[in-house]
N, CA, C and O atoms as a printed pandas DataFrame, in Angstrom:
     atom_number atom_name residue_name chain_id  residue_number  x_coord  y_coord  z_coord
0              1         N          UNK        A               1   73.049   51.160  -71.663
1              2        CA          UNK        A               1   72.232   50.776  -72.804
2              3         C          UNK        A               1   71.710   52.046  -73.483
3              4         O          UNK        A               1   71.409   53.075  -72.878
4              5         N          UNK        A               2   71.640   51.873  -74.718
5              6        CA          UNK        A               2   71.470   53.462  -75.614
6              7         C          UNK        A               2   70.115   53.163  -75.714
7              8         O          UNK        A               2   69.470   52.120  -75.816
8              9         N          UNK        A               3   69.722   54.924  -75.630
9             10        CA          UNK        A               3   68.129   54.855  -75.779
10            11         C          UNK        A               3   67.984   54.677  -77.282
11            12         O          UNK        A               3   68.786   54.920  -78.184
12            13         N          UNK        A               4   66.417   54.058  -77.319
13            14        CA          UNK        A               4   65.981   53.694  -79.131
14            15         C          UNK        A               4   65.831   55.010  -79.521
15            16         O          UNK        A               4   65.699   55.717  -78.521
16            17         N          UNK        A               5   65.785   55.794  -80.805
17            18        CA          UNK        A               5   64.865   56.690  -81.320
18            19         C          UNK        A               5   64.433   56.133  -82.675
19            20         O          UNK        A               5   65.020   55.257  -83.311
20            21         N          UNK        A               6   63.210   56.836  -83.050
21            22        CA          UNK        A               6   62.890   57.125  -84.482
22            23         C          UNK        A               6   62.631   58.665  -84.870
23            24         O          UNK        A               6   62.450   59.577  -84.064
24            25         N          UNK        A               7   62.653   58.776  -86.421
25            26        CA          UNK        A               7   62.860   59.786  -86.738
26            27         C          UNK        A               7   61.270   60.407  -87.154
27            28         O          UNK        A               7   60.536   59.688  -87.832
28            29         N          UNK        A               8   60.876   61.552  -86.779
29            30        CA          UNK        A               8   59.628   62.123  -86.902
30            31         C          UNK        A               8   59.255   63.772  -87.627
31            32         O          UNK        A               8   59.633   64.821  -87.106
32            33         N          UNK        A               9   58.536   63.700  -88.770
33            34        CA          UNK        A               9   58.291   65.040  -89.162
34            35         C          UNK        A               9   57.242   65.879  -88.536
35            36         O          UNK        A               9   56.221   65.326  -88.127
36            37         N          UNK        A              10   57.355   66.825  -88.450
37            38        CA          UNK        A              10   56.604   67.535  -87.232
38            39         C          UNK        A              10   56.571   69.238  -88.276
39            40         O          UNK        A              10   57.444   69.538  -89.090
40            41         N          UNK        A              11   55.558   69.953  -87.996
41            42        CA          UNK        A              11   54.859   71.374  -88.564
42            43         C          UNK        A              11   55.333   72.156  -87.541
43            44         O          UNK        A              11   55.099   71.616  -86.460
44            45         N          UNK        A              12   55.868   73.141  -87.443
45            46        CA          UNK        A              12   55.965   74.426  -86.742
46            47         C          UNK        A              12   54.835   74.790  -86.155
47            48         O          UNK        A              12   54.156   75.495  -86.902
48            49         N          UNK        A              13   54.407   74.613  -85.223
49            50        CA          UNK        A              13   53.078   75.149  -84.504
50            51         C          UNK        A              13   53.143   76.548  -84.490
51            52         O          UNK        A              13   52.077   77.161  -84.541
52            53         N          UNK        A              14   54.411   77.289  -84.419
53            54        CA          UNK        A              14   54.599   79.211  -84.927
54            55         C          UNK        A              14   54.050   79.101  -86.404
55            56         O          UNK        A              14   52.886   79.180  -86.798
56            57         N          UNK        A              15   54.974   78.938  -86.963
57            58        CA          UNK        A              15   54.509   78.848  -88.486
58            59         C          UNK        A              15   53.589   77.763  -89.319
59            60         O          UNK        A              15   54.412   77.291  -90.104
60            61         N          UNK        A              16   52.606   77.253  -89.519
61            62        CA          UNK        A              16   51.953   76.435  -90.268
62            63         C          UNK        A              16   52.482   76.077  -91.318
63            64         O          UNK        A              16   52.616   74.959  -91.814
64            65         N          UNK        A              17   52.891   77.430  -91.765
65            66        CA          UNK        A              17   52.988   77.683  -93.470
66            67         C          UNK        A              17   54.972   76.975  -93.810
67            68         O          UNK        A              17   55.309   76.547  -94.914
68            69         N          UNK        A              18   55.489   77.009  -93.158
69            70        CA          UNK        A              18   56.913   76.810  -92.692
70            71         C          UNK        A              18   57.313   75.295  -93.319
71            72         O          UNK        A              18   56.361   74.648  -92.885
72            73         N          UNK        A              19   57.890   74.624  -93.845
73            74        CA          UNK        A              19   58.618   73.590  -94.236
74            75         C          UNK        A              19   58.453   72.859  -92.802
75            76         O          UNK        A              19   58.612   73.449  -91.734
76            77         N          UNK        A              20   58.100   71.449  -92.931
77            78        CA          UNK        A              20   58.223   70.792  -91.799
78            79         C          UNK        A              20   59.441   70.437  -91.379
79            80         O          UNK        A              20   60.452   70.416  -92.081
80            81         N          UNK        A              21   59.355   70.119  -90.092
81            82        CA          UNK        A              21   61.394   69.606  -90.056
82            83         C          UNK        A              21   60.847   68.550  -89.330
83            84         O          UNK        A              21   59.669   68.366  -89.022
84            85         N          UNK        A              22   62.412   67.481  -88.951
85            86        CA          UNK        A              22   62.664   66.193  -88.766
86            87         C          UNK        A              22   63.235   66.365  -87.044
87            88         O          UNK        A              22   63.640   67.444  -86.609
88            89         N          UNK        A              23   63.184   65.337  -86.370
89            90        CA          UNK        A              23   63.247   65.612  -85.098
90            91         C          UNK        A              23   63.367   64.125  -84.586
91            92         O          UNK        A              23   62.455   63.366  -84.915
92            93         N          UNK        A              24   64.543   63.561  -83.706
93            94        CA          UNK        A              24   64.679   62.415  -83.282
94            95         C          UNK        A              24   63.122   62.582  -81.754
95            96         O          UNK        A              24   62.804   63.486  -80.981
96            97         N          UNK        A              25   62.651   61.311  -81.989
97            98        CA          UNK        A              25   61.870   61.374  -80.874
98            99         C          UNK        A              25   61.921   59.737  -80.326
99           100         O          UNK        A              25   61.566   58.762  -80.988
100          101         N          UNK        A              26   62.454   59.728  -78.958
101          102        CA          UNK        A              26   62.750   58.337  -77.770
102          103         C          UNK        A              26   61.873   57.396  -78.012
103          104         O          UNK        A              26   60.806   57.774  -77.529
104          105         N          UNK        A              27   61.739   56.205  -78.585
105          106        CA          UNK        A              27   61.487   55.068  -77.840
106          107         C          UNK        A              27   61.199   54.689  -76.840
107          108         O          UNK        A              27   62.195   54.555  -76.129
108          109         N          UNK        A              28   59.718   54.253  -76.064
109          110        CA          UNK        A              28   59.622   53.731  -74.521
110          111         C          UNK        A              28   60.413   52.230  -74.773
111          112         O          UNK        A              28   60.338   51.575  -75.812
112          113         N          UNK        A              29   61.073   51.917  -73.730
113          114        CA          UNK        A              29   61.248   49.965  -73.365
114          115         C          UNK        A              29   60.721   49.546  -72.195
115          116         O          UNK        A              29   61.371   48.941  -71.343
116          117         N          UNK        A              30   59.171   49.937  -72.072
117          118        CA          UNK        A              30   58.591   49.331  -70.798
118          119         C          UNK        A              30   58.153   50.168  -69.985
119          120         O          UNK        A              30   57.867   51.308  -70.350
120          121         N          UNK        A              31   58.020   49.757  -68.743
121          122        CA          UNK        A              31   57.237   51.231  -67.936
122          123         C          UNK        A              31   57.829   50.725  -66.541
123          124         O          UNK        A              31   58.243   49.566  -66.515
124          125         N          UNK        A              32   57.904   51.495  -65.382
125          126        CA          UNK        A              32   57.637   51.588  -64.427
126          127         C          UNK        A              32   56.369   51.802  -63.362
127          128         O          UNK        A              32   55.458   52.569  -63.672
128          129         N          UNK        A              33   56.360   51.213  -62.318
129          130        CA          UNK        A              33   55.166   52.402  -61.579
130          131         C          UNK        A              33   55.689   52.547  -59.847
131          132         O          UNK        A              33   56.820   52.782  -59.423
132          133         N          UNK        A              34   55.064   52.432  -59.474
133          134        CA          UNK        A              34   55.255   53.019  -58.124
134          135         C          UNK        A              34   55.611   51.930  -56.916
135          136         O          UNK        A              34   56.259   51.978  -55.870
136          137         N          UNK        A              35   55.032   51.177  -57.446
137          138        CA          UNK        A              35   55.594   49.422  -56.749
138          139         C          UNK        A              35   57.019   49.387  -56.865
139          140         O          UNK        A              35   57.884   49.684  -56.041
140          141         N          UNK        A              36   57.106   48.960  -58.071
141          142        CA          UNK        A              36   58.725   48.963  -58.707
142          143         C          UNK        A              36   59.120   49.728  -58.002
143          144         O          UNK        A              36   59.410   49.459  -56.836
144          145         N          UNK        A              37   59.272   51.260  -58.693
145          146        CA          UNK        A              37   60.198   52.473  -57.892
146          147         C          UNK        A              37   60.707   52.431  -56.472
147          148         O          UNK        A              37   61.766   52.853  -56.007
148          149         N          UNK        A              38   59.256   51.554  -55.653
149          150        CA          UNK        A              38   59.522   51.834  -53.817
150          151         C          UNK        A              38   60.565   50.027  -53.630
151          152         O          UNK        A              38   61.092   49.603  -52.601
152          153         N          UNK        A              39   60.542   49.498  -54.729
153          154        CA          UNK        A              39   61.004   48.151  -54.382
154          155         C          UNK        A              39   62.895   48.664  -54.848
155          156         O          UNK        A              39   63.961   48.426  -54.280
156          157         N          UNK        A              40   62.672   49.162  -55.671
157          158        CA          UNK        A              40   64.565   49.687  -56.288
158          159         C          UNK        A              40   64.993   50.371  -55.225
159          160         O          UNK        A              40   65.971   49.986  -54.584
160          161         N          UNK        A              41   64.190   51.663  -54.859
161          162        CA          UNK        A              41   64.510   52.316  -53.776
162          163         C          UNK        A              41   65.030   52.010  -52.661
163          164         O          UNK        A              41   65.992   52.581  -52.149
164          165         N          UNK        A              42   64.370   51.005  -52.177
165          166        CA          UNK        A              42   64.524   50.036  -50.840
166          167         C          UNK        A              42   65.681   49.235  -50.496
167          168         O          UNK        A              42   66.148   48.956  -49.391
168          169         N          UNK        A              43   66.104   48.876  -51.844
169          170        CA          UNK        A              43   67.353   48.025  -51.688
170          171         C          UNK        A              43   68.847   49.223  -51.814
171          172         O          UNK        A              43   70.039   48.985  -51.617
172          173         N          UNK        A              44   68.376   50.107  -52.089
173          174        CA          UNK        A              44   69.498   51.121  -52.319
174          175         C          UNK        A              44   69.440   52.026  -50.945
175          176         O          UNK        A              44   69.984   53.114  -51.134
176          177         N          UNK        A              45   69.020   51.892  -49.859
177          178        CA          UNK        A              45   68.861   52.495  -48.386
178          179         C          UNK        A              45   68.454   51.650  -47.480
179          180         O          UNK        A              45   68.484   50.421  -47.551
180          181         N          UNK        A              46   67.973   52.478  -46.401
181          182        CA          UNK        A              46   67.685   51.744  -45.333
182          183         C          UNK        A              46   66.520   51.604  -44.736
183          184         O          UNK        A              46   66.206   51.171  -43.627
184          185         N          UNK        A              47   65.613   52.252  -46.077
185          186        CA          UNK        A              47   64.264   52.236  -45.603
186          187         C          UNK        A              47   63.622   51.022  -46.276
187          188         O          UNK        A              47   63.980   50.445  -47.302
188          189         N          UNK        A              48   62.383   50.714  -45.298
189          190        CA          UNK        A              48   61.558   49.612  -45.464
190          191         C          UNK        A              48   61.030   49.937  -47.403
191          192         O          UNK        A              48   60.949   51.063  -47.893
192          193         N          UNK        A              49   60.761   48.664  -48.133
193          194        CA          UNK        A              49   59.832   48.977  -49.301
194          195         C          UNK        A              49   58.217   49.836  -49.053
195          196         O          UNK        A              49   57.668   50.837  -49.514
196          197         N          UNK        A              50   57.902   48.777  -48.061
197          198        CA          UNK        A              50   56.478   49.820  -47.622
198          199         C          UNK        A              50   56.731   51.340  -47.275
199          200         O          UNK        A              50   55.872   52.050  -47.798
200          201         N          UNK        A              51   57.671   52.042  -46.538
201          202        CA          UNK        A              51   57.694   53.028  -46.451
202          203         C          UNK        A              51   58.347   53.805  -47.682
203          204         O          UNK        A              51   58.095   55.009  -47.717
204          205         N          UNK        A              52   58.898   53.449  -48.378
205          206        CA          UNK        A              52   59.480   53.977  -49.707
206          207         C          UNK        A              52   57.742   53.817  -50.532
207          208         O          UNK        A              52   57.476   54.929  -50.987
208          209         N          UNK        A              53   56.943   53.127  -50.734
209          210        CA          UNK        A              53   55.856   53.486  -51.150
210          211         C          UNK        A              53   54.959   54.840  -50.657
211          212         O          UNK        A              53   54.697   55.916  -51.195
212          213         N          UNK        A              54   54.622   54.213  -49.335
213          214        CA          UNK        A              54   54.232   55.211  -48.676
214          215         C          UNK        A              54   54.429   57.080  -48.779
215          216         O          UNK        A              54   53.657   58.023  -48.603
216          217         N          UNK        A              55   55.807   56.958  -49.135
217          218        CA          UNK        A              55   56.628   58.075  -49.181
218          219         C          UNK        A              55   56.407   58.573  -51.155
219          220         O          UNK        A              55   56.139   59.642  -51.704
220          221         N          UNK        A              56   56.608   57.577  -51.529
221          222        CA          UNK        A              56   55.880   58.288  -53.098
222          223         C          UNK        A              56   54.139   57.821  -53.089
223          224         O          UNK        A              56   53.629   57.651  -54.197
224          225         N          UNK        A              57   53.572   57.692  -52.282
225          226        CA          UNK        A              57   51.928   58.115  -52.601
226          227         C          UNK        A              57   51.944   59.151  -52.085
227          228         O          UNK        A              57   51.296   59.978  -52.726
228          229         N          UNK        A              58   52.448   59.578  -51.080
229          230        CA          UNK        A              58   51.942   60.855  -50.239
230          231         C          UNK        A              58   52.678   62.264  -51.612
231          232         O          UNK        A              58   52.137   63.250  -52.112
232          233         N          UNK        A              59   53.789   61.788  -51.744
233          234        CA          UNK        A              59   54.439   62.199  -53.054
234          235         C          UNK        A              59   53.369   62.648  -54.146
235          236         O          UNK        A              59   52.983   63.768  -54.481
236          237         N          UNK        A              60   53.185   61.953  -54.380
237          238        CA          UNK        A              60   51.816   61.793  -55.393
238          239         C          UNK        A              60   50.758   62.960  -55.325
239          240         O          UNK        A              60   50.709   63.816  -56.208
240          241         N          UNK        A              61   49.696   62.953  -53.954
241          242        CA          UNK        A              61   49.261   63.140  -53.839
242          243         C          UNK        A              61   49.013   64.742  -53.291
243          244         O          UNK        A              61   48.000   65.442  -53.258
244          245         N          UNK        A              62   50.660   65.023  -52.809
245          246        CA          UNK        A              62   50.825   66.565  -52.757
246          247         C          UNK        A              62   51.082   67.021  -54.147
247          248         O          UNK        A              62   50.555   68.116  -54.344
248          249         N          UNK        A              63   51.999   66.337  -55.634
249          250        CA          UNK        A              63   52.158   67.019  -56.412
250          251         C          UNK        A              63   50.594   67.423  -56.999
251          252         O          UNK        A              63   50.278   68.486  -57.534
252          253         N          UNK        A              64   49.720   66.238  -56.728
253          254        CA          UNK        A              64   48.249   66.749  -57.354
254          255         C          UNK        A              64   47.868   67.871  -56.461
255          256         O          UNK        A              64   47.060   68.583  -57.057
256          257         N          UNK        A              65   48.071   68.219  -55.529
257          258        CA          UNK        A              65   47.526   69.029  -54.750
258          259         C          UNK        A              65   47.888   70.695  -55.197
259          260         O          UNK        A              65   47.124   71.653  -55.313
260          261         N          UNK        A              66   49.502   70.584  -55.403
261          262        CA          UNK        A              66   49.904   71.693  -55.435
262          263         C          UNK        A              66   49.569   72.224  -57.070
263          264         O          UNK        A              66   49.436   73.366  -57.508
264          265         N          UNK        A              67   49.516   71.252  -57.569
265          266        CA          UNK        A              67   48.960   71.512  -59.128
266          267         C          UNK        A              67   47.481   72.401  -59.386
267          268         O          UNK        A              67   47.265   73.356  -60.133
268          269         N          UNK        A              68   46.673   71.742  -58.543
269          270        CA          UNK        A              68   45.319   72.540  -57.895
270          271         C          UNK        A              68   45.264   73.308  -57.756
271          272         O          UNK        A              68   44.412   74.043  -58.256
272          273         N          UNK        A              69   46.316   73.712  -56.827
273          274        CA          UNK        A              69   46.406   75.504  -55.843
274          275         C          UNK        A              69   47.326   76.187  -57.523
275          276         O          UNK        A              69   47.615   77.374  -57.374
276          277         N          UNK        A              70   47.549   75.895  -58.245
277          278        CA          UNK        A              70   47.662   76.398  -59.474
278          279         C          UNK        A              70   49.741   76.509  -59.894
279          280         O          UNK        A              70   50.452   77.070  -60.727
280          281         N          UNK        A              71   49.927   75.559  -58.665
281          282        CA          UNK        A              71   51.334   75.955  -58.609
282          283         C          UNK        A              71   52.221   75.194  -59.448
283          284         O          UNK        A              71   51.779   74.181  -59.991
284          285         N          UNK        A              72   53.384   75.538  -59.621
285          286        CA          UNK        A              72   53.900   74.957  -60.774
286          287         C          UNK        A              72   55.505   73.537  -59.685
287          288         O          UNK        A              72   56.379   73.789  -58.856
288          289         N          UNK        A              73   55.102   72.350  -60.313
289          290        CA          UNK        A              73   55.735   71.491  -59.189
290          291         C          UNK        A              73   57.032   71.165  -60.190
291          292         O          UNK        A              73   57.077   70.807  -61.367
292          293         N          UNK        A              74   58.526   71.575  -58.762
293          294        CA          UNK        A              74   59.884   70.970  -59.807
294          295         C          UNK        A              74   60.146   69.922  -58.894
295          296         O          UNK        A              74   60.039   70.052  -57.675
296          297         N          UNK        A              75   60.557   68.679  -59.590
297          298        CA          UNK        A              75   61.176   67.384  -58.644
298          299         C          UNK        A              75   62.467   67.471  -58.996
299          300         O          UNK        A              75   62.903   66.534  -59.665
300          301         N          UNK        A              76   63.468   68.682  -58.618
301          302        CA          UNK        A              76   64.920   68.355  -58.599
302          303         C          UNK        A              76   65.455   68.615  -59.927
303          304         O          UNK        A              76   65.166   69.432  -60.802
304          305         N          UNK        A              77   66.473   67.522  -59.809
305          306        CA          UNK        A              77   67.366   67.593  -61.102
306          307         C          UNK        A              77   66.920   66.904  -62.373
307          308         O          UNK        A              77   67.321   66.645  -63.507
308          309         N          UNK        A              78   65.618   66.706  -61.381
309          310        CA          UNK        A              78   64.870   65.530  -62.827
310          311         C          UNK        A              78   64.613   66.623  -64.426
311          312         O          UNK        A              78   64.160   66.118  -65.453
312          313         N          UNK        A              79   63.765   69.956  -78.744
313          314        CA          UNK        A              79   64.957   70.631  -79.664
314          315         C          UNK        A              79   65.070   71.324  -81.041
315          316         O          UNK        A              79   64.115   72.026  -81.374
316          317         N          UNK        A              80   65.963   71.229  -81.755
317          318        CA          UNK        A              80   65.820   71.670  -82.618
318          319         C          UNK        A              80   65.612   70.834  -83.925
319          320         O          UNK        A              80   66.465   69.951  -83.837
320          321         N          UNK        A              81   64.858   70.639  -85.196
321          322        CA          UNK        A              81   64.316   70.245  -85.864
322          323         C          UNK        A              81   65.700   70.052  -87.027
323          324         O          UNK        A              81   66.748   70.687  -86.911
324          325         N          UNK        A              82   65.520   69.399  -87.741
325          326        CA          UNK        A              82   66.175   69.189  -89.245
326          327         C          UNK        A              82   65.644   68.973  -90.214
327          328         O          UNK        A              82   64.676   68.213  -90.181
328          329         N          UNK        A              83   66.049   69.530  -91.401
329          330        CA          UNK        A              83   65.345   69.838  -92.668
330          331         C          UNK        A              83   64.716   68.272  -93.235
331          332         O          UNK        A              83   63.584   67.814  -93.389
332          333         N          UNK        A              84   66.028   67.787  -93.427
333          334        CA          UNK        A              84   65.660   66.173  -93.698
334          335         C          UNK        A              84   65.787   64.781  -93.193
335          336         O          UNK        A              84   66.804   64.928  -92.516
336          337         N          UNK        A              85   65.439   63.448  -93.042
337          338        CA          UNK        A              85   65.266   62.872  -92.111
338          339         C          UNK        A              85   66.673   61.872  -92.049
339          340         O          UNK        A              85   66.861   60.949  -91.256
340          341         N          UNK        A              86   67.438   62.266  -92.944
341          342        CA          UNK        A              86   68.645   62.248  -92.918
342          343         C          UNK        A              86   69.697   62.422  -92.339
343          344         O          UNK        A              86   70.692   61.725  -92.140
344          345         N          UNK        A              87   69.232   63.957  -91.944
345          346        CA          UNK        A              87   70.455   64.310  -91.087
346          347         C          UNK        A              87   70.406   63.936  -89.193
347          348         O          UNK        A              87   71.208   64.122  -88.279
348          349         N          UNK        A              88   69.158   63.398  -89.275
349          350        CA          UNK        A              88   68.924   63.269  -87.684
350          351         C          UNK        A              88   69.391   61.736  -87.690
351          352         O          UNK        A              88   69.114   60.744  -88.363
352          353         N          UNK        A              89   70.424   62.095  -86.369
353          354        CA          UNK        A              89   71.233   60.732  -85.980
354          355         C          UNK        A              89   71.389   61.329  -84.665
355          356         O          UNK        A              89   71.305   62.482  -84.244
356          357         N          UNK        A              90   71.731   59.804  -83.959
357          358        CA          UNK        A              90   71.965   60.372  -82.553
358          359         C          UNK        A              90   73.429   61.470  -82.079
359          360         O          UNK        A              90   73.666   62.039  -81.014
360          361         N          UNK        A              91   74.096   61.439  -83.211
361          362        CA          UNK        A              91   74.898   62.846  -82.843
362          363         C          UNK        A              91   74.393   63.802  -82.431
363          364         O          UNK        A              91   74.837   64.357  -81.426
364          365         N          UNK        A              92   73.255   64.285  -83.137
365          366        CA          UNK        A              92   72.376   65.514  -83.373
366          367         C          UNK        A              92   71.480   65.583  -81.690
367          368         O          UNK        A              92   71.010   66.666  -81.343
368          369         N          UNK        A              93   71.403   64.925  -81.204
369          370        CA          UNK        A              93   70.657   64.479  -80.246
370          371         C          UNK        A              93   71.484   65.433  -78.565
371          372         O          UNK        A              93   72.073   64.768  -77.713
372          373         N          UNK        A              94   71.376   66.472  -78.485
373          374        CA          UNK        A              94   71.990   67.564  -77.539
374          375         C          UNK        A              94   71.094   67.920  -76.066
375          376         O          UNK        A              94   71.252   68.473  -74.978
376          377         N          UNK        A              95   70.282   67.348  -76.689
377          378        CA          UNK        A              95   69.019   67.677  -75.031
378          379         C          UNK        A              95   68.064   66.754  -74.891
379          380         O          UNK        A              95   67.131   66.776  -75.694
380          381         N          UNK        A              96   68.093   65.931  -74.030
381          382        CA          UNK        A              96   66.543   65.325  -73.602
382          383         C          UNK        A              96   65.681   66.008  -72.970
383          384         O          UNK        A              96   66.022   67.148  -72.654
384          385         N          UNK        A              97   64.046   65.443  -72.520
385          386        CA          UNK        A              97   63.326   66.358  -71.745
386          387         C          UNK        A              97   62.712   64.814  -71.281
387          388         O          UNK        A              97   63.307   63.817  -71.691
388          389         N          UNK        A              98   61.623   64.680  -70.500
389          390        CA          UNK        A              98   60.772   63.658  -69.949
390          391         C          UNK        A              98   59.498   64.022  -70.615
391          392         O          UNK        A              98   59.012   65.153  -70.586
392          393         N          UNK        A              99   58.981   62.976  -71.227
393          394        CA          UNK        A              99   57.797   63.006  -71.533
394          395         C          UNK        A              99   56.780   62.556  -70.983
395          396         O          UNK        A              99   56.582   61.355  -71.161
396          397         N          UNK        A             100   55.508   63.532  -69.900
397          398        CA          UNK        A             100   55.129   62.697  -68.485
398          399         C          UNK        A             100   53.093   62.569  -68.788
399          400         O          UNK        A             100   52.083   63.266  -68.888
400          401         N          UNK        A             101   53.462   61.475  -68.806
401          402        CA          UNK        A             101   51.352   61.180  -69.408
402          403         C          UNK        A             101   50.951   60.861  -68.094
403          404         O          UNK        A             101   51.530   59.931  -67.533
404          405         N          UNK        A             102   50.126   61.429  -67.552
405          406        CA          UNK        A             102   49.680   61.555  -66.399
406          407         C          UNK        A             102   48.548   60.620  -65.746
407          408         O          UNK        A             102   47.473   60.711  -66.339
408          409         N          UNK        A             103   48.557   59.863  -64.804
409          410        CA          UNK        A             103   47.662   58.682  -64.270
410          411         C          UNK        A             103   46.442   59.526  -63.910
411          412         O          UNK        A             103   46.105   60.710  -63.917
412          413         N          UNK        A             104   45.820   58.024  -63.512
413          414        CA          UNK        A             104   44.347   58.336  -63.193
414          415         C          UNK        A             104   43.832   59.656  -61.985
415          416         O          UNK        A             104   42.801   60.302  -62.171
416          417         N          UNK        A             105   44.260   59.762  -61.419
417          418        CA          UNK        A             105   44.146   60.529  -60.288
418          419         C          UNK        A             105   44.934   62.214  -60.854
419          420         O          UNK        A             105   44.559   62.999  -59.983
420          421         N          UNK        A             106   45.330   62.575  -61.323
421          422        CA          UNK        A             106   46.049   63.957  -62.259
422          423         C          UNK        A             106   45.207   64.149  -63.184
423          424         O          UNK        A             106   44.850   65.318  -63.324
424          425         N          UNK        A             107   44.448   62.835  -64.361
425          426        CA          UNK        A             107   43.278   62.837  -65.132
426          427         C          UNK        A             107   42.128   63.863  -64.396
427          428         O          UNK        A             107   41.711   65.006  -64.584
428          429         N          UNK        A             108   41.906   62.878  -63.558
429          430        CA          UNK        A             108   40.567   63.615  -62.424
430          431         C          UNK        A             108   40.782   65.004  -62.288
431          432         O          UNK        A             108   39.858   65.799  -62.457
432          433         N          UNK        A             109   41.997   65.383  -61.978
433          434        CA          UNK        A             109   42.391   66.440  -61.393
434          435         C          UNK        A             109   42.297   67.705  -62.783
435          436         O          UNK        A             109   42.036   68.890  -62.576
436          437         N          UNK        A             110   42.544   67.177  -64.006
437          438        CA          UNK        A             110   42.923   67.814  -65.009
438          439         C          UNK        A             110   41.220   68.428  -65.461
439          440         O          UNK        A             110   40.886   69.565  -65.794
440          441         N          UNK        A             111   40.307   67.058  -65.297
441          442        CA          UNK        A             111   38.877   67.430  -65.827
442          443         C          UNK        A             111   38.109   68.265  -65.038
443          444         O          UNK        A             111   37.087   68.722  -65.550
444          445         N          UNK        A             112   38.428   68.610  -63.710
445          446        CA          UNK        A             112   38.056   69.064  -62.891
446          447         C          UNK        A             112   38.071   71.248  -62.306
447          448         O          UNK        A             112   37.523   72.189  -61.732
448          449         N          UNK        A             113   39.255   70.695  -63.142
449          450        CA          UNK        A             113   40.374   72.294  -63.114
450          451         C          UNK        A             113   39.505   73.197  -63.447
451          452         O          UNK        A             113   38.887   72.919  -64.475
452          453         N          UNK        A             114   39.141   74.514  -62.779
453          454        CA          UNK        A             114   38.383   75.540  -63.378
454          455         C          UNK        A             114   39.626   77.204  -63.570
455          456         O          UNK        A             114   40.552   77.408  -62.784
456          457         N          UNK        A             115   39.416   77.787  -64.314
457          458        CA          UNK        A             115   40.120   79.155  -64.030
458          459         C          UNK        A             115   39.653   80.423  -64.295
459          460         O          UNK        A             115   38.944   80.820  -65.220
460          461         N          UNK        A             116   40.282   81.172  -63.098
461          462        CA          UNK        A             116   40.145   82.697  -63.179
462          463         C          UNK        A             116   41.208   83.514  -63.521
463          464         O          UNK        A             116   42.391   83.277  -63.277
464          465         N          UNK        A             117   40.530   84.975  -64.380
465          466        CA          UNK        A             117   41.641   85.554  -64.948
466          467         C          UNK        A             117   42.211   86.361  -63.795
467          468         O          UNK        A             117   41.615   86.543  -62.733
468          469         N          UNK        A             118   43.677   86.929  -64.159
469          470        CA          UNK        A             118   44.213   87.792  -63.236
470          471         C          UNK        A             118   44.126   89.165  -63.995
471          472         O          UNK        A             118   43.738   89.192  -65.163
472          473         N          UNK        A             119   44.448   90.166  -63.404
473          474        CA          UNK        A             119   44.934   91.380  -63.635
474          475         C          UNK        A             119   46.149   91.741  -63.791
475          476         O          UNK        A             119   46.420   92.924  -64.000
C-alpha cells in the first residue's frame, strides 16, 4: 500500500531571505503503540505477547535512560525542496526519515533535562 503525501511550502531555516521551496511531506493512517507492536511480534516468534511487551517497556525505558546520560540512541536499520508545488510527485520522493513525537514519559524526561558546557 503506497504511502499518502501532501505537498508543503517550507522557508530555509539557513536562509530566511531565500525563496521558499515545496517538499512532499507523509501522511499518518493511524498509529500504533506498544500493545499492538508486542501482539504482531508474538505471532511472528516464539515468544509469549506478555514477554514481547515486557521486552519493549524495558526497551523504553533504557532508551529514556540513555538519552539522560546524554547519549545519542540508534535502533538498527530503523530532502531536498522544489521550487514549485508542481514539480513534487512521488517520483521526486528519494529518501524517507521517521518522524518520532515522543510519549509521556520522554516528555518528562525532555522538561527535566539540564546542561553543562564542555571544553
Amino acid at each position: 500500500m503506497p504511502v499518502k503525501f501532501k505537498v508543503l511550502q517550507r522557508k530555509n531555516p539557513q536562509d530566511i531571505l531565500a525563496p521558499e521551496k515545496f517538499y512532499a511531506a507523509a501522511i499518518a493512517d493511524g498509529e500504533t503503540d506498544l500493545e499492538r507492536l508486542a501482539e504482531l511480534i508474538s505471532y511472528q516468534c516464539t515468544v509469549t505477547e506478555a514477554d514481547c511487551y515486557a521486552v519493549l517497556m524495558s526497551l523504553e525505558h533504557n532508551i529514556i535512560g540513555e538519552l539522560n546520560e546524554g547519549r545519542i540512541v540508534k535502533l538498527g536499520r530503523l530532502g531536498n525542496g522544489k521550487d514549485t508545488a508542481e514539480e513534487v510527485s512521488s517520483s521526486v520522493i528519494k529518501k524517507n526519515r521517521i518522524l518520532f513525537r515522543p510519549g509521556k514519559k520522554m516528555r518528562n524526561l525532555l522538561s527535566t533535562l539540564s546542561y553543562k558546557k564542555v571544553s
